[in-house]
Structures are given as C-alpha cells and as structure tokens.
N, CA, C and O atoms as CSV, one atom per row, in Angstrom:
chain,resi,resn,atom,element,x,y,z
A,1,UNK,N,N,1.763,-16.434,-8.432
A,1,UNK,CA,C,2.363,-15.563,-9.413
A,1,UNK,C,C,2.457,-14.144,-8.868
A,1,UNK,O,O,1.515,-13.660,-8.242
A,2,UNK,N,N,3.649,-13.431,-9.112
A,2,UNK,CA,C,3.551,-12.058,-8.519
A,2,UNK,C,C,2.590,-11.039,-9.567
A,2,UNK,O,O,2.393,-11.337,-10.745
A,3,UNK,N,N,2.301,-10.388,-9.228
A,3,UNK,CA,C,1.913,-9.331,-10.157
A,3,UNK,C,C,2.798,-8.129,-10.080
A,3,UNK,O,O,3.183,-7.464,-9.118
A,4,UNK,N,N,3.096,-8.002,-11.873
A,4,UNK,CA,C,4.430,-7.073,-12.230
A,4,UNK,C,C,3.102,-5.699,-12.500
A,4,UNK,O,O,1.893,-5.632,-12.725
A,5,UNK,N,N,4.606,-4.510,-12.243
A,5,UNK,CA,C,3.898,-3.398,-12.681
A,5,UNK,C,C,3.840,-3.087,-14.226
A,5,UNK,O,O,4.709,-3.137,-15.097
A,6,UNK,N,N,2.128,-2.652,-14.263
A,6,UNK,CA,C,1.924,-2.443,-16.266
A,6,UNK,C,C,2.944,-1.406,-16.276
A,6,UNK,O,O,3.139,-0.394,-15.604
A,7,UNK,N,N,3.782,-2.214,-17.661
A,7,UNK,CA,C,4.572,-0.687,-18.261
A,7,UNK,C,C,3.798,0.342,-18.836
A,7,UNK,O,O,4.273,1.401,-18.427
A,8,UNK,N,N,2.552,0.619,-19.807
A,8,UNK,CA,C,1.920,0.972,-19.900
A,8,UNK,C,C,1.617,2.535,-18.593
A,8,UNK,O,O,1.896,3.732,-18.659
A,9,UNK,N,N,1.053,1.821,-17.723
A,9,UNK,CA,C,0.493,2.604,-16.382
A,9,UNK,C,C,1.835,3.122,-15.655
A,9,UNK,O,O,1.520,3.806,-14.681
A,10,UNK,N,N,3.214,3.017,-15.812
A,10,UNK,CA,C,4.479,2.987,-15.109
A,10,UNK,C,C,4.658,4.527,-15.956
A,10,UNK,O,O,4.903,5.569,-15.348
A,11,UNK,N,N,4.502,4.457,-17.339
A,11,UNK,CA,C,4.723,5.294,-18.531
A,11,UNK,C,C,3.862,6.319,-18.635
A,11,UNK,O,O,4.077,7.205,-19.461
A,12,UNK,N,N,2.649,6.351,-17.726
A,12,UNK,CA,C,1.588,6.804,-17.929
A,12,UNK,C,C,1.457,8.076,-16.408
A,12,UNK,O,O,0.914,9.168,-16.574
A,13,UNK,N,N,2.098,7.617,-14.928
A,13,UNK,CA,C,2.903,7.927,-13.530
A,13,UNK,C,C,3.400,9.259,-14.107
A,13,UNK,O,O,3.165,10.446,-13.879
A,14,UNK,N,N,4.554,8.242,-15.349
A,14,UNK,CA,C,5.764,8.967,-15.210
A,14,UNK,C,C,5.562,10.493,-16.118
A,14,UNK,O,O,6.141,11.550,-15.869
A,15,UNK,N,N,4.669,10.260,-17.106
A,15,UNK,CA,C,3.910,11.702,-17.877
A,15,UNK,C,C,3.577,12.019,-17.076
A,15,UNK,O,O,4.116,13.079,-16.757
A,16,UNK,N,N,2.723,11.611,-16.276
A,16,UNK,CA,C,1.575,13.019,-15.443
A,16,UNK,C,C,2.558,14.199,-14.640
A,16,UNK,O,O,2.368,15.407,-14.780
A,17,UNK,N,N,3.751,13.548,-13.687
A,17,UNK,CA,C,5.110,13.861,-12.686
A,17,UNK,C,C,5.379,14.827,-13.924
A,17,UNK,O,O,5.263,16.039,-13.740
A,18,UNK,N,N,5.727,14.346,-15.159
A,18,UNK,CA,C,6.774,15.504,-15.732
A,18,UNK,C,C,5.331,16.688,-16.113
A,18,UNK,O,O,5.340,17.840,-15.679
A,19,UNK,N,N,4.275,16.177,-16.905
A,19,UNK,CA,C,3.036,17.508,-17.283
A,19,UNK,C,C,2.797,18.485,-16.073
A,19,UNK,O,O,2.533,19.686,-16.130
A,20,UNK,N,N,2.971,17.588,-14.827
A,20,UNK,CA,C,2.250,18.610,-13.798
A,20,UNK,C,C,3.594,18.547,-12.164
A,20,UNK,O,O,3.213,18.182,-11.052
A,21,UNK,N,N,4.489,18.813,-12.343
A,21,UNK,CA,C,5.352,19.167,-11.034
A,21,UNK,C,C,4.870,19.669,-10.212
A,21,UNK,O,O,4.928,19.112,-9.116
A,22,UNK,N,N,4.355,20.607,-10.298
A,22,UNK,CA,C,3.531,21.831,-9.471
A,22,UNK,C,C,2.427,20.707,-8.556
A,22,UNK,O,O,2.233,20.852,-7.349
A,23,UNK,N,N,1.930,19.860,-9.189
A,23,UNK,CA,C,0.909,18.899,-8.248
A,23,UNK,C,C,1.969,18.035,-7.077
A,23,UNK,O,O,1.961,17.979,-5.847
A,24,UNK,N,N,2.750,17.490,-8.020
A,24,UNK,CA,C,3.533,16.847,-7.470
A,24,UNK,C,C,4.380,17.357,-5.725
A,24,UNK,O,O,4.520,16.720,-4.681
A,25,UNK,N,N,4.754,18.688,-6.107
A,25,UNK,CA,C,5.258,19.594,-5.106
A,25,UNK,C,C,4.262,19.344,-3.661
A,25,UNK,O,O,4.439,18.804,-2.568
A,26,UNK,N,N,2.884,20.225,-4.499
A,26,UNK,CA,C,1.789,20.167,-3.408
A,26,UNK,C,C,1.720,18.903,-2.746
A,26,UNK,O,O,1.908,19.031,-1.536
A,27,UNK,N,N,1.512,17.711,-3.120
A,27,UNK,CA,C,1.304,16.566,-2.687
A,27,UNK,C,C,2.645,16.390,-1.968
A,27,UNK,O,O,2.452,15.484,-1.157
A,28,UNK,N,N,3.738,16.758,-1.885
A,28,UNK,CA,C,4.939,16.223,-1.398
A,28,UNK,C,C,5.121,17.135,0.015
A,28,UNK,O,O,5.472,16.798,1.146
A,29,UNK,N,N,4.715,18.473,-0.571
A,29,UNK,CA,C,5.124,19.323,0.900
A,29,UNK,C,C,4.295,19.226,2.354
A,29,UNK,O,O,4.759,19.922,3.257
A,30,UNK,N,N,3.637,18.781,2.522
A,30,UNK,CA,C,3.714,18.285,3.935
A,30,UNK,C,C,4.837,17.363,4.533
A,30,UNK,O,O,5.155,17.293,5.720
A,31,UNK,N,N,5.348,16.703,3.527
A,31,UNK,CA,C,6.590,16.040,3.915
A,31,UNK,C,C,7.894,16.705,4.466
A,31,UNK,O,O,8.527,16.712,5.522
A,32,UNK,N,N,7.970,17.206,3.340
A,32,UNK,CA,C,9.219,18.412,3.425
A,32,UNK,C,C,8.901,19.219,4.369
A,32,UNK,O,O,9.890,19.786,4.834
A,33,UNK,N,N,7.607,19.595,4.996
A,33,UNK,CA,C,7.647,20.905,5.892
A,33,UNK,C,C,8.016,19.924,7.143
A,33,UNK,O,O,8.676,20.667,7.871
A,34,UNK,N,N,7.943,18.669,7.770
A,34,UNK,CA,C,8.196,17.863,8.683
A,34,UNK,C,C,9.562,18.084,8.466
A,34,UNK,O,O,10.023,18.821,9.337
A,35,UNK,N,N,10.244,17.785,7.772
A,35,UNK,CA,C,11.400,16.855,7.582
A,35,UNK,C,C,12.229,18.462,8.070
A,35,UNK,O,O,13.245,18.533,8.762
A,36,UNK,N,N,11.690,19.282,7.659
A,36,UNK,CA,C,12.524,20.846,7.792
A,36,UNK,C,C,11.994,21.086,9.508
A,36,UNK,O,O,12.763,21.613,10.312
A,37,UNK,N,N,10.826,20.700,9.846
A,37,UNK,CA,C,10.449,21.370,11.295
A,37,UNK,C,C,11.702,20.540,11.991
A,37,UNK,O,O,12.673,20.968,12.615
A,38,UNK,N,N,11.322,19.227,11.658
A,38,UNK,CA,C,12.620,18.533,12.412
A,38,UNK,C,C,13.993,18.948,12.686
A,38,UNK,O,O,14.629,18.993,13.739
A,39,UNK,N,N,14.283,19.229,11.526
A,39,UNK,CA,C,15.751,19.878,11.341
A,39,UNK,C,C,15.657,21.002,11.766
A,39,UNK,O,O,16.749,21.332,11.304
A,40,UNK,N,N,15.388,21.705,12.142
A,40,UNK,CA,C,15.202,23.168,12.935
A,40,UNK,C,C,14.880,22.837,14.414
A,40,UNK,O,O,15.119,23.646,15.311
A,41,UNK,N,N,14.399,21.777,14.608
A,41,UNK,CA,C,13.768,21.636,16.318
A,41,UNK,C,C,15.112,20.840,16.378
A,41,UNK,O,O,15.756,21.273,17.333
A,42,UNK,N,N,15.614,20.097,15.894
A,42,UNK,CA,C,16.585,19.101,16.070
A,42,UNK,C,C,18.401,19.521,16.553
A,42,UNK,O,O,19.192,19.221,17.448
A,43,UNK,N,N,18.359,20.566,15.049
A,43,UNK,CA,C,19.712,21.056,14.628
A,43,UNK,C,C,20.176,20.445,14.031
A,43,UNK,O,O,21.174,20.819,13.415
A,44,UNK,N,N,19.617,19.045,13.901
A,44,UNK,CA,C,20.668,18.055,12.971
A,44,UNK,C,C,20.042,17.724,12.009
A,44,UNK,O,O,18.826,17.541,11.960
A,45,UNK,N,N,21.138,17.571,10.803
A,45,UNK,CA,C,20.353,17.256,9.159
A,45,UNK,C,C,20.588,15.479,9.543
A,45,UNK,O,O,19.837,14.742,8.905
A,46,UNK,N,N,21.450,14.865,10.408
A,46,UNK,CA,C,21.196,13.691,10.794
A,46,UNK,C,C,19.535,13.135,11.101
A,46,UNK,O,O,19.248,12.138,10.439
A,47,UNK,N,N,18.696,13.534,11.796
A,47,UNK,CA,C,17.289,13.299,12.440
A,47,UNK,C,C,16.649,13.376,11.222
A,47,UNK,O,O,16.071,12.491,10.592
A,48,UNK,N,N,16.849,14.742,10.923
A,48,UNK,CA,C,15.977,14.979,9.237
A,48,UNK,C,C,16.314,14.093,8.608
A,48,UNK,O,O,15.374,13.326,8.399
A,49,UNK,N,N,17.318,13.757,8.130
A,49,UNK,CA,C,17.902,12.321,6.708
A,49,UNK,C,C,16.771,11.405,7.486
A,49,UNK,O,O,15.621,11.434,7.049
A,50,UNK,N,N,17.008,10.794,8.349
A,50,UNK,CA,C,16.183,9.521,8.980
A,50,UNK,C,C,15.111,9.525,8.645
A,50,UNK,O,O,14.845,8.660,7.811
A,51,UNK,N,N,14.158,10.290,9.010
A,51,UNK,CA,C,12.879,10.982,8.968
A,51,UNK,C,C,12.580,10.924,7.401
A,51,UNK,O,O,11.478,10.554,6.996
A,52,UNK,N,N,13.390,11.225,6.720
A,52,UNK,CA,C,13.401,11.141,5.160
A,52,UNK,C,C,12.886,9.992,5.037
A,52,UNK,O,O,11.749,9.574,4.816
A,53,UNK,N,N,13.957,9.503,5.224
A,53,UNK,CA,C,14.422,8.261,4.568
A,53,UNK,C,C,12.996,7.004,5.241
A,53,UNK,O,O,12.771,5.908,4.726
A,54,UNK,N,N,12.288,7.552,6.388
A,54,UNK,CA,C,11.319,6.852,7.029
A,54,UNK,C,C,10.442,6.891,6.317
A,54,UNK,O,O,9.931,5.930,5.742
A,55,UNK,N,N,10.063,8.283,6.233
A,55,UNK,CA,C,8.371,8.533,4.951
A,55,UNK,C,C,8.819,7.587,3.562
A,55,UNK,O,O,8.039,6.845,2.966
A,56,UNK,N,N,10.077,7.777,3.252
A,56,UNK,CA,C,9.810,7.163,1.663
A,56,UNK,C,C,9.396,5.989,1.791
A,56,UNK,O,O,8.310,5.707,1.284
A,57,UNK,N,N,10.253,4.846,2.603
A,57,UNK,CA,C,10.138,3.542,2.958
A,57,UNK,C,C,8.832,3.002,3.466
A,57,UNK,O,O,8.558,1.823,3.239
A,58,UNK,N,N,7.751,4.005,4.339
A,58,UNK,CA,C,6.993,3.859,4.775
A,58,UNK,C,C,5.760,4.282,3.015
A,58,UNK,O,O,4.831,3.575,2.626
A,59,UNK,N,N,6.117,5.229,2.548
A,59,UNK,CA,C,4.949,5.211,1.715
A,59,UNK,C,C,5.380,3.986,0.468
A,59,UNK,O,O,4.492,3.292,-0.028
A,60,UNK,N,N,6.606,3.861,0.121
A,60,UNK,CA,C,6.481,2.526,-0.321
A,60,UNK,C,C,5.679,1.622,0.100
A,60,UNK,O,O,4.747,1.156,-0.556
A,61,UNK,N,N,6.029,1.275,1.375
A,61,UNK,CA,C,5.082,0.054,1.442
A,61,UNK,C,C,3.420,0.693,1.347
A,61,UNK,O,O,2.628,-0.038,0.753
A,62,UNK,N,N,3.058,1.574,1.720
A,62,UNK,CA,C,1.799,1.857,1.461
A,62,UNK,C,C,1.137,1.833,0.093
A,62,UNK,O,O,-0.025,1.480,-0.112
A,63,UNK,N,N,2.159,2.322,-0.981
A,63,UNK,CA,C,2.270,1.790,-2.487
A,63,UNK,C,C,2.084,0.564,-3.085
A,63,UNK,O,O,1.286,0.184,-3.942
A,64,UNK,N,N,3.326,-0.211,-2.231
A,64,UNK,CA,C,3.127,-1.927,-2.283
A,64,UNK,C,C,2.063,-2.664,-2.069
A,64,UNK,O,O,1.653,-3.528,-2.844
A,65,UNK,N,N,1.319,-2.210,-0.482
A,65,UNK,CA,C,0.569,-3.092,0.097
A,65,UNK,C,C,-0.927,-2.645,-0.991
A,65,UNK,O,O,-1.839,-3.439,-1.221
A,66,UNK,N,N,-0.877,-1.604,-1.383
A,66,UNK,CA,C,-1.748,-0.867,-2.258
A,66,UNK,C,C,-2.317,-1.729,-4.147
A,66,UNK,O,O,-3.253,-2.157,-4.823
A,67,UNK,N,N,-0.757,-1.447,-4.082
A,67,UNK,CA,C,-0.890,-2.354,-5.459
A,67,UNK,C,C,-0.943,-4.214,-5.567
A,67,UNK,O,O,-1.446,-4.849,-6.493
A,68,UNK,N,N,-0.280,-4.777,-4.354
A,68,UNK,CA,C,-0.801,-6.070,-4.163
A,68,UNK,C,C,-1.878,-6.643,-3.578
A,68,UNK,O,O,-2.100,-7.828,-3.329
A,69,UNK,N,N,-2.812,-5.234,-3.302
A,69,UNK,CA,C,-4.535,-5.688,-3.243
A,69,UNK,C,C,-5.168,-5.767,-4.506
A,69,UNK,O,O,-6.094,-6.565,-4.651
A,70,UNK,N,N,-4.821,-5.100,-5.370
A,70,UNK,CA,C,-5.643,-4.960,-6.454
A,70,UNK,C,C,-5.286,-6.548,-7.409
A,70,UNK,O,O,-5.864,-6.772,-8.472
C-alpha cells in the first residue's frame, strides 16, 4: 500500500509557509545565493535554471525518501 500524504498535515505545511515567509526565505536562501553565484560566475541564466531546477528535484526526493521512511 502506498502511503498518501495527511491532508490534515498538507493544511497544516501550508499555514505555517503563509504565518511565517520570513522563515521560509531564511531556509531557502542558501539556495538562491548558489543559484545567483552561479549566474554571475557563469553569465548564463541557462546554468542557473539547471542548478534550479537540480536542488528542487533533488530536495524532493530528499522529502520523498523522508516521508516513505516514516
């Protein structure tokens, strides 16, 4: 059987993101300061998109592999 995500706890994510952005930011900008060093060492918003698009995919699965231990 898979295990679905509680709507409950999905509803619960999604309050904390809107009560507190400002956390959210903090927790995010080490990302963004990569994704910008890149694009400045690079020149290209091409390398940066990638790079994006790598962390999200990559912390997904860290999310995934996260929530299908429990």
């Amino acid at each position: 059987m898979a295990k679905e995500i509680d709507p409950a706890r999905a509803r619960s994510a999604v309050a904390v993101i809107k009560q507190h952005p400002g956390m959210v930011l903090f927790l995010t900008t080490p990302a963004l300061l990569v994704v910008g060093v890149v694009w400045l060492l690079t020149g290209s918003a091409t390398w940066a998109g990638l790079l994006l698009v790598a962390l999200v995919l990559g912390g997904g699965a860290v999310l995934y592999g996260a929530l299908k231990r429990r």
